[in-house]
Each structure stands twice: as C-alpha cells, then as structure tokens.
The first five atom37 places (N, CA, C, CB, O) and aatype in JSON, in Angstrom:
{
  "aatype": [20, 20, 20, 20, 20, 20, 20, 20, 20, 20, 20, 20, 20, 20, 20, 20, 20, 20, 20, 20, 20, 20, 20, 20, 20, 20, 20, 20, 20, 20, 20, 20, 20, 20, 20, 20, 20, 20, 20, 20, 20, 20, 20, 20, 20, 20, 20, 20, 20, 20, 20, 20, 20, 20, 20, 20, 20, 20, 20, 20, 20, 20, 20, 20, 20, 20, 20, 20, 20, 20, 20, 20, 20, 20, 20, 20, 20, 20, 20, 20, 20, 20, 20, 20, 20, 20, 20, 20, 20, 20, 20, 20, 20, 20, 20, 20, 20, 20, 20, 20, 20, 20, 20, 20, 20, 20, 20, 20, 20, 20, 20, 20, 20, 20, 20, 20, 20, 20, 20, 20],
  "atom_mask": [
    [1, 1, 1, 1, 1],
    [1, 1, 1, 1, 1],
    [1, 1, 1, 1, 1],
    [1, 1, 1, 1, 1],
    [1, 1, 1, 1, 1],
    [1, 1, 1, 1, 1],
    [1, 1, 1, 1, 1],
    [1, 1, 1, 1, 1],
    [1, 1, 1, 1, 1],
    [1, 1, 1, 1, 1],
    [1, 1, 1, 1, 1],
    [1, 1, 1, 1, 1],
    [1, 1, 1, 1, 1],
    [1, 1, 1, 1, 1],
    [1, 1, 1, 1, 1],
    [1, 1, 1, 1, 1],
    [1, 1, 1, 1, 1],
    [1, 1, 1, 1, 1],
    [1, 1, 1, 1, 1],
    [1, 1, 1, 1, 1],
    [1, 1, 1, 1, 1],
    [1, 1, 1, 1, 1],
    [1, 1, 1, 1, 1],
    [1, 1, 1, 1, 1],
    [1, 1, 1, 1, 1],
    [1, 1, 1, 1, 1],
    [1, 1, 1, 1, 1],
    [1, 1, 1, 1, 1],
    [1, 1, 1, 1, 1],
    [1, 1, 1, 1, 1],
    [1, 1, 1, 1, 1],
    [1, 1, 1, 1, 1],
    [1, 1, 1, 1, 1],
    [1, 1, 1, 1, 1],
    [1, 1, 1, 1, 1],
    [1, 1, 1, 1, 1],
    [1, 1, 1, 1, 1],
    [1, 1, 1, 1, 1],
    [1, 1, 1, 1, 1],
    [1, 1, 1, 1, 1],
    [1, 1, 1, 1, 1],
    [1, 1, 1, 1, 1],
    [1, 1, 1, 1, 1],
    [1, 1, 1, 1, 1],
    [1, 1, 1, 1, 1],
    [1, 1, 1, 1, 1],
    [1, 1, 1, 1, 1],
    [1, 1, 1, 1, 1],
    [1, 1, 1, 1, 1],
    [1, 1, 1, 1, 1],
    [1, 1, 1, 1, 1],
    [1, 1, 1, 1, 1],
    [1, 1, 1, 1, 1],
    [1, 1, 1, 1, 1],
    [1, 1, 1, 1, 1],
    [1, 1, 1, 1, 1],
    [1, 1, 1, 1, 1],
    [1, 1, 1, 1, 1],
    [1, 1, 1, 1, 1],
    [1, 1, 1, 1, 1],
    [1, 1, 1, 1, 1],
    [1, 1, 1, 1, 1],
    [1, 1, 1, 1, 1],
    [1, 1, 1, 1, 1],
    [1, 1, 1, 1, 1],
    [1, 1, 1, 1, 1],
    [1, 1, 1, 1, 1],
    [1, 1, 1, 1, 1],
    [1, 1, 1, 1, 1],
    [1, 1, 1, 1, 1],
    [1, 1, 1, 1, 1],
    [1, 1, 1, 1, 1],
    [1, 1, 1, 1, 1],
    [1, 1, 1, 1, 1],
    [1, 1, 1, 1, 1],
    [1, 1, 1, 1, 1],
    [1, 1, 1, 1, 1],
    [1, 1, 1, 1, 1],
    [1, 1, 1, 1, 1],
    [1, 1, 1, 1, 1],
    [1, 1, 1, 1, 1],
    [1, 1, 1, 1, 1],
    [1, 1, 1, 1, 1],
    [1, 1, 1, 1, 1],
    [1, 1, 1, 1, 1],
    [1, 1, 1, 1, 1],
    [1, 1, 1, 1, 1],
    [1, 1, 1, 1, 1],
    [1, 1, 1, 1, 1],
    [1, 1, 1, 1, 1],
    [1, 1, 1, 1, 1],
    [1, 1, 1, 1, 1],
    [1, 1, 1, 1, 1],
    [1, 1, 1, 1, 1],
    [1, 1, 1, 1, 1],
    [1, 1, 1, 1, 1],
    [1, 1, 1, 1, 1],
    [1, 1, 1, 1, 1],
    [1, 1, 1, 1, 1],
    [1, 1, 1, 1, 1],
    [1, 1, 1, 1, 1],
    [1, 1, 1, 1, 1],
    [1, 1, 1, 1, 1],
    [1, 1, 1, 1, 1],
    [1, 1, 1, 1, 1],
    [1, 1, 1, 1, 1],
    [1, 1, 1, 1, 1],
    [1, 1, 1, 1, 1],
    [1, 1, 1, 1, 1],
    [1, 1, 1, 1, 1],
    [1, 1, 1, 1, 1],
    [1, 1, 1, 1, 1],
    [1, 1, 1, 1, 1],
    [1, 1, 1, 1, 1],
    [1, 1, 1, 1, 1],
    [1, 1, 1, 1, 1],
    [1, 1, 1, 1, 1],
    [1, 1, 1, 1, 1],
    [1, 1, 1, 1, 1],
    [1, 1, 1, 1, 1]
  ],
  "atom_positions": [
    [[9.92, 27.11, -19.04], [8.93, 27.59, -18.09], [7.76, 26.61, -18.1], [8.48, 29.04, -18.44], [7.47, 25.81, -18.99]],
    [[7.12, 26.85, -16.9], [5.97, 25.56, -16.67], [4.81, 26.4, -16.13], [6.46, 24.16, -15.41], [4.8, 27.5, -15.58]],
    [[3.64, 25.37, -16.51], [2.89, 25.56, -15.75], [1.56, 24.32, -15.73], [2.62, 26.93, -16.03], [1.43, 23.39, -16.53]],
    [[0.73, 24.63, -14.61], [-0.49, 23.91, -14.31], [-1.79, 24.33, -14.57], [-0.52, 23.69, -13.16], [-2.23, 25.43, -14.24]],
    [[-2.5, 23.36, -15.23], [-3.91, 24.03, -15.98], [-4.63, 22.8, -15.1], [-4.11, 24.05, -18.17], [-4.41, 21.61, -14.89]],
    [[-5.59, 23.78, -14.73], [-6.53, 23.16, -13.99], [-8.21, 23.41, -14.28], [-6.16, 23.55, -12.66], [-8.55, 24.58, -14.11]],
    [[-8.89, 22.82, -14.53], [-10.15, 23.06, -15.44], [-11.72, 22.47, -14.88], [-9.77, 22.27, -16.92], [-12.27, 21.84, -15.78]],
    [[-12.35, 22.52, -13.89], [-13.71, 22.17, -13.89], [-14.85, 22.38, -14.44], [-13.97, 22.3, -13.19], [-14.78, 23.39, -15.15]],
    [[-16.23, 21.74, -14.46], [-17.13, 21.97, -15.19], [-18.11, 21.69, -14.4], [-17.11, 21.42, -16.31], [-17.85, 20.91, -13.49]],
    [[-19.67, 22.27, -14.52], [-20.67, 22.25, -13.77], [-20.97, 20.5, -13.75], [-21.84, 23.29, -14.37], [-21.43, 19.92, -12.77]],
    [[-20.72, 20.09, -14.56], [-20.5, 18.31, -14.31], [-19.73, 17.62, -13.44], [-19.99, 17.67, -15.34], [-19.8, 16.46, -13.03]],
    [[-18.83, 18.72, -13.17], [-17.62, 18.04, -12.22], [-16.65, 16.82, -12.78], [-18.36, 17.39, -10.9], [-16.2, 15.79, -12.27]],
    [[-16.57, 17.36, -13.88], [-15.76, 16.7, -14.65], [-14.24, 17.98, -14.2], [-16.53, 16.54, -16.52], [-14.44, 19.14, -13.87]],
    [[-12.98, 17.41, -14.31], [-12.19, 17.79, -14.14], [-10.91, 17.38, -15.46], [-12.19, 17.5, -12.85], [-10.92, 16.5, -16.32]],
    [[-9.89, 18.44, -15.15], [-9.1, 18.14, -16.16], [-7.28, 18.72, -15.45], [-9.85, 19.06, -17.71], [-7.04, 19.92, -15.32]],
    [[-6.35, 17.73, -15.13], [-5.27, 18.92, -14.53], [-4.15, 17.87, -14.98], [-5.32, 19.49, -12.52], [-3.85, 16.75, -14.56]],
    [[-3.5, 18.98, -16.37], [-2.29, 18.66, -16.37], [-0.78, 19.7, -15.59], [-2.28, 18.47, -17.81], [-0.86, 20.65, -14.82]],
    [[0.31, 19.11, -16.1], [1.39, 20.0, -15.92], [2.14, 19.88, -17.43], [2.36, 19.55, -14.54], [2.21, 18.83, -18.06]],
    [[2.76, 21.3, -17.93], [3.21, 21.11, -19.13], [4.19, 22.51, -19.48], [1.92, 20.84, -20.11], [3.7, 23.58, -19.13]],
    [[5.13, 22.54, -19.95], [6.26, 23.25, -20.23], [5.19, 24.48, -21.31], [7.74, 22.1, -21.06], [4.21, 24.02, -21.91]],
    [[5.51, 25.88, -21.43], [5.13, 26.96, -22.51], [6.33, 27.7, -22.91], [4.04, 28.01, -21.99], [7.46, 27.74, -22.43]],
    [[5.83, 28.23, -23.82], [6.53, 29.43, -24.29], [5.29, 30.56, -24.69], [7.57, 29.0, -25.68], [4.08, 30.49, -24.87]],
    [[6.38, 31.7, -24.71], [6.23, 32.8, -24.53], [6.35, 33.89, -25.65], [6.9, 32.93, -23.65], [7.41, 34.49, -25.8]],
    [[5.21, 34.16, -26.45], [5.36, 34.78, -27.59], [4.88, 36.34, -27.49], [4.63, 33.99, -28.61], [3.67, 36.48, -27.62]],
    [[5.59, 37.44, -27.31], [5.09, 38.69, -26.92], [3.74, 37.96, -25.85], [4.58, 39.77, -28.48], [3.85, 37.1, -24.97]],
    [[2.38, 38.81, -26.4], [1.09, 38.57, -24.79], [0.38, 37.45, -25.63], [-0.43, 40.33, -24.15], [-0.77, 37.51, -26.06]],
    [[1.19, 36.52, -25.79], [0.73, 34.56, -26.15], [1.45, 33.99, -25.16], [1.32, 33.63, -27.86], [2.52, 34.28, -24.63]],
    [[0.49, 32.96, -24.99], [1.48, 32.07, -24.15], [1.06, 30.39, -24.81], [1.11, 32.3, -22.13], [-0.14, 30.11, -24.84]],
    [[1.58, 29.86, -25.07], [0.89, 28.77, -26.01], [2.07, 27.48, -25.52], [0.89, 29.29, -28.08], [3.28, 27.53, -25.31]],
    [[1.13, 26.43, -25.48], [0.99, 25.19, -25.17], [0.62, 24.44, -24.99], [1.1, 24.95, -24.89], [-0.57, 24.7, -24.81]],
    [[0.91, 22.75, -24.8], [-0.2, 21.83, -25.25], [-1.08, 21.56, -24.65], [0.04, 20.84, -25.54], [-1.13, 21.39, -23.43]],
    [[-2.14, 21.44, -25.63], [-3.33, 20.65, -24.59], [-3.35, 19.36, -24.36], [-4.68, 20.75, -25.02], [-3.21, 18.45, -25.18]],
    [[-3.55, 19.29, -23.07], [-2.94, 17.6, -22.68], [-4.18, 16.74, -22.48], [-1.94, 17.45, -21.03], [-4.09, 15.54, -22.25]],
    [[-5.49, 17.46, -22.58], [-6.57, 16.86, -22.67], [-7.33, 16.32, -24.16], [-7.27, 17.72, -21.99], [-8.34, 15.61, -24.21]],
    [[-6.7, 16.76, -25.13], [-7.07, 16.54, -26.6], [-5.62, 16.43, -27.14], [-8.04, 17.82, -27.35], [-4.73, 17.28, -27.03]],
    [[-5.57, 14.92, -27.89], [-4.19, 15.09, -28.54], [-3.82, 15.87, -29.5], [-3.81, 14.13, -28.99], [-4.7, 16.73, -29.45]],
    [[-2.85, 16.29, -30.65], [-2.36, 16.75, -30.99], [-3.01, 18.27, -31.25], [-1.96, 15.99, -31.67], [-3.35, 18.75, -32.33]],
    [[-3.11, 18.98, -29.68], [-3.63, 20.41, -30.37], [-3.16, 20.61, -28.88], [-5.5, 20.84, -31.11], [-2.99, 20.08, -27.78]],
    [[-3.02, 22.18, -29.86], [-2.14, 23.29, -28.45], [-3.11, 24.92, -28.16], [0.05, 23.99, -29.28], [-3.73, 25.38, -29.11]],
    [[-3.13, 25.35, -27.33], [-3.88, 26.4, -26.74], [-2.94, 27.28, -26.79], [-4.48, 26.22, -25.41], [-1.77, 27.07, -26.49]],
    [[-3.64, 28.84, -27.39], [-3.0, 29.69, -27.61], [-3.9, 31.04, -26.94], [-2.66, 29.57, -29.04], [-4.81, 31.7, -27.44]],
    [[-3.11, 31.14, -25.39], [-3.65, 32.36, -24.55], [-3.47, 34.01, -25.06], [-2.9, 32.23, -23.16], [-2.25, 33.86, -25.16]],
    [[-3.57, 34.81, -25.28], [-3.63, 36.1, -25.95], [-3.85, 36.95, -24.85], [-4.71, 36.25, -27.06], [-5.06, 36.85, -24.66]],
    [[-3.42, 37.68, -24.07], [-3.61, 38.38, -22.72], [-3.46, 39.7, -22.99], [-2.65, 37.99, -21.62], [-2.32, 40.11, -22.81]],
    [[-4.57, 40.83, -23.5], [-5.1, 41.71, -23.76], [-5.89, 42.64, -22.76], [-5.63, 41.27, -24.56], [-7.11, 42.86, -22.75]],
    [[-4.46, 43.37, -21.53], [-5.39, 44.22, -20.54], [-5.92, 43.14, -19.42], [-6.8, 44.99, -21.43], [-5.39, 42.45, -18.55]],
    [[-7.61, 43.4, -20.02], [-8.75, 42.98, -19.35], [-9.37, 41.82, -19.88], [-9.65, 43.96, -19.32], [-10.36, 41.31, -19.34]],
    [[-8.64, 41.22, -21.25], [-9.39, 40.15, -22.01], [-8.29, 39.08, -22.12], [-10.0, 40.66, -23.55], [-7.08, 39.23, -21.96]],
    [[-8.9, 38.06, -22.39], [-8.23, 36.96, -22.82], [-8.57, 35.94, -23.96], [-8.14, 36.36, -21.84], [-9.5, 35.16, -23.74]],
    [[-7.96, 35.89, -25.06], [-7.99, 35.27, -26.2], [-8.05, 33.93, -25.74], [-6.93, 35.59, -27.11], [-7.33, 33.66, -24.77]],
    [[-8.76, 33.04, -26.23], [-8.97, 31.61, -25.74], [-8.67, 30.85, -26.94], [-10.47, 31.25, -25.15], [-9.73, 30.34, -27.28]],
    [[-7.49, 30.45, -27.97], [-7.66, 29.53, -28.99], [-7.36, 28.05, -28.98], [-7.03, 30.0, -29.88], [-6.5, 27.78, -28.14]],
    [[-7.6, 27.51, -29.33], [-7.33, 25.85, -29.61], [-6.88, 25.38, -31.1], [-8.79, 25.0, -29.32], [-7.65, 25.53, -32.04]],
    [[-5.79, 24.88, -31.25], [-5.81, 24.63, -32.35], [-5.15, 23.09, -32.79], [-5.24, 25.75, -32.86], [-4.14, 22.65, -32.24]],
    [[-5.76, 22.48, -33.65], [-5.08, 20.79, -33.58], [-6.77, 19.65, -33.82], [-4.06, 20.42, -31.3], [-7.74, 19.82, -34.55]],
    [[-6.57, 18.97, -33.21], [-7.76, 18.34, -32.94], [-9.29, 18.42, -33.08], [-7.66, 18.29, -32.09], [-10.25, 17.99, -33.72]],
    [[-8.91, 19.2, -32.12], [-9.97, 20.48, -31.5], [-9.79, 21.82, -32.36], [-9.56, 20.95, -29.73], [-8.62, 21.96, -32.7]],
    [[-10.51, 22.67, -32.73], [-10.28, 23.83, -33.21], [-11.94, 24.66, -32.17], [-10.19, 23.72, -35.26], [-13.04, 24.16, -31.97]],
    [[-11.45, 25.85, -31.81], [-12.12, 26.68, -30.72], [-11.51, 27.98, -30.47], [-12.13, 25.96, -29.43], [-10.44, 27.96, -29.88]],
    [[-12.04, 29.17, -30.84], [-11.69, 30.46, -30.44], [-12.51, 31.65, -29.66], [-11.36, 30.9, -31.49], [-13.32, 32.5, -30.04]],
    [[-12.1, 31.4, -28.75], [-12.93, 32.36, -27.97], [-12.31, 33.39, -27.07], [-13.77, 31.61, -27.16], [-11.28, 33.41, -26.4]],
    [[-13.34, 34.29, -27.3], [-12.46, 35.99, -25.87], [-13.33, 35.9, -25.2], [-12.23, 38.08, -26.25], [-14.53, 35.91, -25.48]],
    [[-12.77, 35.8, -24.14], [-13.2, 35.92, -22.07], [-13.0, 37.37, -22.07], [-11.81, 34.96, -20.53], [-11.95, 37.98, -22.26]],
    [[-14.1, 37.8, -21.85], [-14.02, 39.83, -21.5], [-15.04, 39.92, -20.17], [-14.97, 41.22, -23.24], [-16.27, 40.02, -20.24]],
    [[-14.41, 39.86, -19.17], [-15.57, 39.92, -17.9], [-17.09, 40.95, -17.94], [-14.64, 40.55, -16.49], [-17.24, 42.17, -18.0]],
    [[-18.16, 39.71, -17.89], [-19.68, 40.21, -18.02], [-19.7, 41.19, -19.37], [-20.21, 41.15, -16.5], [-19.9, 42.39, -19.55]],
    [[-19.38, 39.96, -20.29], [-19.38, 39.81, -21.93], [-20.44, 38.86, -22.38], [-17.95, 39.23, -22.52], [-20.67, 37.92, -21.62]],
    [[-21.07, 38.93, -23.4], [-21.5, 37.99, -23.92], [-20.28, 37.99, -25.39], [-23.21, 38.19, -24.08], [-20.2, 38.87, -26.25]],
    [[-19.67, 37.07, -25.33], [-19.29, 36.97, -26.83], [-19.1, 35.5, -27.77], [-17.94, 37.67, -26.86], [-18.74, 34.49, -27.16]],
    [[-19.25, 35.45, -28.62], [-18.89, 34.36, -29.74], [-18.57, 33.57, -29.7], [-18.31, 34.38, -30.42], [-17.37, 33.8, -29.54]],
    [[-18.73, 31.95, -29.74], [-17.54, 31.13, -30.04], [-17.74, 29.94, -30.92], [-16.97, 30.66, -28.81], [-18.9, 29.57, -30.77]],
    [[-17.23, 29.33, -31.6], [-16.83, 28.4, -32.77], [-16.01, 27.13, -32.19], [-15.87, 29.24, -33.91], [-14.81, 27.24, -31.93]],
    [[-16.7, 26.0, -32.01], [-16.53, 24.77, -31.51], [-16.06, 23.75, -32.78], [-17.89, 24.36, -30.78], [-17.03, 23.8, -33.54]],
    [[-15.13, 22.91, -33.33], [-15.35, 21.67, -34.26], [-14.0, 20.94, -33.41], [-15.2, 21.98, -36.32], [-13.08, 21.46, -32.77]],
    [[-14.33, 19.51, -33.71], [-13.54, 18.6, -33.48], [-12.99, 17.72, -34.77], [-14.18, 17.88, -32.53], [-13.62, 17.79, -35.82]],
    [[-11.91, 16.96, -34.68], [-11.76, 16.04, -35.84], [-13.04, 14.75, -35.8], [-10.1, 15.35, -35.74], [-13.25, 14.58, -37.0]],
    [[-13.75, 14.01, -35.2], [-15.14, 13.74, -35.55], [-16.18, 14.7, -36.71], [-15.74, 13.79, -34.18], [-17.14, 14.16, -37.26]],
    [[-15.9, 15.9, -36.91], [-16.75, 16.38, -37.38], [-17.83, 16.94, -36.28], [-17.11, 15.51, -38.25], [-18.95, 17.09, -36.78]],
    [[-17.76, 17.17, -35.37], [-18.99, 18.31, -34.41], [-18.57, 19.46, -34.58], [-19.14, 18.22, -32.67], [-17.37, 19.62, -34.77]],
    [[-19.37, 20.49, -34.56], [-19.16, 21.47, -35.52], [-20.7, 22.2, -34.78], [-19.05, 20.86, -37.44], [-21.87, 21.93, -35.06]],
    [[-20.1, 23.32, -33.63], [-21.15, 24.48, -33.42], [-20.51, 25.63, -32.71], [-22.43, 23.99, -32.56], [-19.38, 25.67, -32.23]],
    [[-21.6, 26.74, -32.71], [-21.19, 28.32, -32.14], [-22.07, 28.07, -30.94], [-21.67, 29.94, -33.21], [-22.94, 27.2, -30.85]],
    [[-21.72, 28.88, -30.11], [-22.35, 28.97, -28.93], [-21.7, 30.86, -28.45], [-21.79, 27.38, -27.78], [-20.76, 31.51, -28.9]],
    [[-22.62, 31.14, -27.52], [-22.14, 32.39, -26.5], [-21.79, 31.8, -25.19], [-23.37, 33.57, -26.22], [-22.26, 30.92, -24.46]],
    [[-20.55, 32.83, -25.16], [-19.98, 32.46, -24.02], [-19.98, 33.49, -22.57], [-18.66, 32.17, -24.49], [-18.95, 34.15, -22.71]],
    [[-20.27, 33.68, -22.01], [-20.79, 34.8, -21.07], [-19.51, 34.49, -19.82], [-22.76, 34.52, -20.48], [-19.28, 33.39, -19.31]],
    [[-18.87, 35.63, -19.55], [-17.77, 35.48, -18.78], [-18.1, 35.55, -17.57], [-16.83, 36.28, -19.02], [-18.89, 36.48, -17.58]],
    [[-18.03, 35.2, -16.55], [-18.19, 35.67, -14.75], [-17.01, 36.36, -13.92], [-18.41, 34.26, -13.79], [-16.87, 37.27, -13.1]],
    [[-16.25, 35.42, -14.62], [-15.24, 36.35, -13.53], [-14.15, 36.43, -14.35], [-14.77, 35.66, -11.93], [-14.38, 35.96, -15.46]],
    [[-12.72, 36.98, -14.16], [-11.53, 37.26, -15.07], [-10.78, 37.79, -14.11], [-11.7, 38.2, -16.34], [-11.04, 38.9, -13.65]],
    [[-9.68, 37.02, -13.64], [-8.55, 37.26, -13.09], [-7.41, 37.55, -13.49], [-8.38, 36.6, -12.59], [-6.94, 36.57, -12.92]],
    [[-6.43, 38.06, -14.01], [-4.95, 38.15, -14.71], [-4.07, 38.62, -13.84], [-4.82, 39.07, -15.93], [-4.26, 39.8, -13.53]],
    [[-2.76, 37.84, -13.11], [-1.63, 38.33, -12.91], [-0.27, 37.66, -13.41], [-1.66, 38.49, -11.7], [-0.24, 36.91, -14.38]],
    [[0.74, 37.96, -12.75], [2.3, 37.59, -13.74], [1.95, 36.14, -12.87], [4.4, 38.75, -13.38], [1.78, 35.33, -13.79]],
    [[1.76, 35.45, -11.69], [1.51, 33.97, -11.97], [0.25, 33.12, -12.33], [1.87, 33.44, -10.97], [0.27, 31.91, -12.55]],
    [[-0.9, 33.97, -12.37], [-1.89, 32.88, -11.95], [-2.92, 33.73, -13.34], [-2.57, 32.85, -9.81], [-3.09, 34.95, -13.44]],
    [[-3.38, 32.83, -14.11], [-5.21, 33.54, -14.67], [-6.1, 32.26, -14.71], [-5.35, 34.39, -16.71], [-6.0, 31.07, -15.0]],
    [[-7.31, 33.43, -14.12], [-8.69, 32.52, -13.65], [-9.81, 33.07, -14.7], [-9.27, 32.84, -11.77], [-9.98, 34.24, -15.06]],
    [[-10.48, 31.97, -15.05], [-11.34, 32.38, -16.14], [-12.7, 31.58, -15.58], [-10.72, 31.9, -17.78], [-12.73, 30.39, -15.28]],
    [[-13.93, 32.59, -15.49], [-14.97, 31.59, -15.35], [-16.07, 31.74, -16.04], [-15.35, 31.43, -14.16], [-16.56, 32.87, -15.97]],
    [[-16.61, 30.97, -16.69], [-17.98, 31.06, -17.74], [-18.65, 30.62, -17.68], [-18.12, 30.88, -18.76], [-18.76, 29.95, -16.65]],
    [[-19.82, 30.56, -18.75], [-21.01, 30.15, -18.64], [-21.34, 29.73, -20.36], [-21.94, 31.36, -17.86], [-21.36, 30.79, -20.98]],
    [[-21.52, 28.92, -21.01], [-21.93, 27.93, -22.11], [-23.0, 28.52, -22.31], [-22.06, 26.42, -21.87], [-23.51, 28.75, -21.21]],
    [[-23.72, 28.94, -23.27], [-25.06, 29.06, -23.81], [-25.42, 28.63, -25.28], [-25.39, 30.4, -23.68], [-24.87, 29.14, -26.25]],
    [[-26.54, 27.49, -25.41], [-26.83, 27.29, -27.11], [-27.64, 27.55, -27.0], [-26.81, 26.22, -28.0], [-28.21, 27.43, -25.92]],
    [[-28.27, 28.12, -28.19], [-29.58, 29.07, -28.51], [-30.34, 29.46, -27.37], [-30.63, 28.38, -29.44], [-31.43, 28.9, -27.21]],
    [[-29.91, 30.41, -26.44], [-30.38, 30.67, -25.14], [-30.28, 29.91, -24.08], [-31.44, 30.87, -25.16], [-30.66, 30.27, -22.97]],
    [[-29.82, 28.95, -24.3], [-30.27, 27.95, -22.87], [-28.54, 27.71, -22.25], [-31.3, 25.91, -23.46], [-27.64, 27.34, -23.02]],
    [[-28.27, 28.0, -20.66], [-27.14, 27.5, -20.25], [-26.48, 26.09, -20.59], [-27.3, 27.6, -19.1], [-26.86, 25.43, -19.62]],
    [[-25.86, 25.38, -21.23], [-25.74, 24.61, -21.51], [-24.36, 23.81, -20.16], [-25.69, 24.91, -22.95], [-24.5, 22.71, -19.62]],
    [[-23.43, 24.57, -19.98], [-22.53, 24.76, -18.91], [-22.15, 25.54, -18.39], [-21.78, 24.48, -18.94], [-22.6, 26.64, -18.72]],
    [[-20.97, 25.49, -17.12], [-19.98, 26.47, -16.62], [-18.86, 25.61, -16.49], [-20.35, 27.25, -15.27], [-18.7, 24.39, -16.54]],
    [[-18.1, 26.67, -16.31], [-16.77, 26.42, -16.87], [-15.96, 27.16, -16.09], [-16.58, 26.76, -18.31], [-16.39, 28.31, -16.02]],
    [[-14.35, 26.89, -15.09], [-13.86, 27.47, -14.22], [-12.53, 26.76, -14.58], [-14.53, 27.4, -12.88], [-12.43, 25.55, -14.42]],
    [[-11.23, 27.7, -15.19], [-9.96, 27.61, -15.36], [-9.04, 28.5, -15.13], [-9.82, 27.33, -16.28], [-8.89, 29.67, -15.48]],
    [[-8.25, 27.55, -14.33], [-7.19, 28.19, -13.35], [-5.82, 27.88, -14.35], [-7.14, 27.33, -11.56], [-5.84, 26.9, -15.09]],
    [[-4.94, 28.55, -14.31], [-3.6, 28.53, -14.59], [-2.62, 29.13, -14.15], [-3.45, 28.71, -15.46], [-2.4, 30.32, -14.38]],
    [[-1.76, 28.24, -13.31], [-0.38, 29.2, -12.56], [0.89, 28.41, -13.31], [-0.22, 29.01, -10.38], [1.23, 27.37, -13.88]],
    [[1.36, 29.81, -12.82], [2.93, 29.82, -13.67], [4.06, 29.3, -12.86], [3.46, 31.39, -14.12], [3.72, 29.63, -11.73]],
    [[4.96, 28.82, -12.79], [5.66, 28.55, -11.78], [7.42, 29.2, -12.76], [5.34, 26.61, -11.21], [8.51, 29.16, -12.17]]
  ]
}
C-alpha cells in the first residue's frame, strides 16, 4: 500500500514524497523521506492523531483539534527542545488525513504547519 505526504510551512517551505506503509492495528508507519534513516509512526485515535518520529529525528506529538498539547523535538546534531503545539484543523478519513498547526516556544508562534496524506 502507498501513499503521498505532502507538508507545507508558513515559510513555504515544502516537502512531498511518495512511499509504500504498513499497517499496524490504528498505526500506520513509514518512512520519512525528508530525514534519513527515521520513520513516522501515525496512531489514529477517533478524533486524535499520534504524531511520532523516530530515527534521526526523534518527535512525538498528538494533534487533538483546538488542543494545546506537548511536544519534544531532538535531532542527531544534538537540538534538543519542547514546544506547544496548538491544532487548527483535523481531518480523518479511510483515504486522506489533514493536520494543521501552529508551533509555539515560550508563547510566541514560532510556525504553522499543514499536512496532507492520501492513501491510494
């Protein structure tokens, strides 16, 4: 099974691969093609969505629409911070989830953030 991750940022920086998943009960996990050796592990909970990263990059975060919640940033460089992540919108169906956020360090917006993923 496949699919397309498509990713913008209030920078307009962009990110769109295509890449094969699997399917673990409500995981769906596969690679991230934007950071080498680390894979994203979706968690699809209802109304929420588990956001993990693991490899390279290490990052865990839950998207819960007009949430403020938690998140834990490090890279293999050594950067290393938490931030809140404030959700906007949250889409979930059997092809497509849309996730859109908002970045905050110590109060201040730092970004937004808009990721699409369809299933084919």
């Amino acid at each position: 099974m496949d699919l397309t991750f498509y990713s913008i940022d209030s920078n307009n920086d962009k990110v769109i691969y295509h890449t094969s998943y699997i399917k673990s009960e409500n995981t769906i996990i596969f690679d991230d093609k934007s950071v080498s050796n680390t894979k994203i592990y979706l968690t699809i909970d209802d109304d929420k969505v588990k956001f993990v990263r693991k490899g390279n990059v290490l990052m865990n975060v839950l998207l819960e629409y007009n949430k403020n919640t938690f998140c834990h940033y490090e890279n293999e460089i050594g950067l290393s911070f938490d931030f809140i992540v404030k959700t906007t919108n949250l889409s979930i169906t059997n092809k497509r989830i849309e996730m859109e956020y908002d970045l905050f360090l110590e109060n201040d917006k730092i970004s937004s953030h808009k990721i699409t993923i369809l299933f084919h």
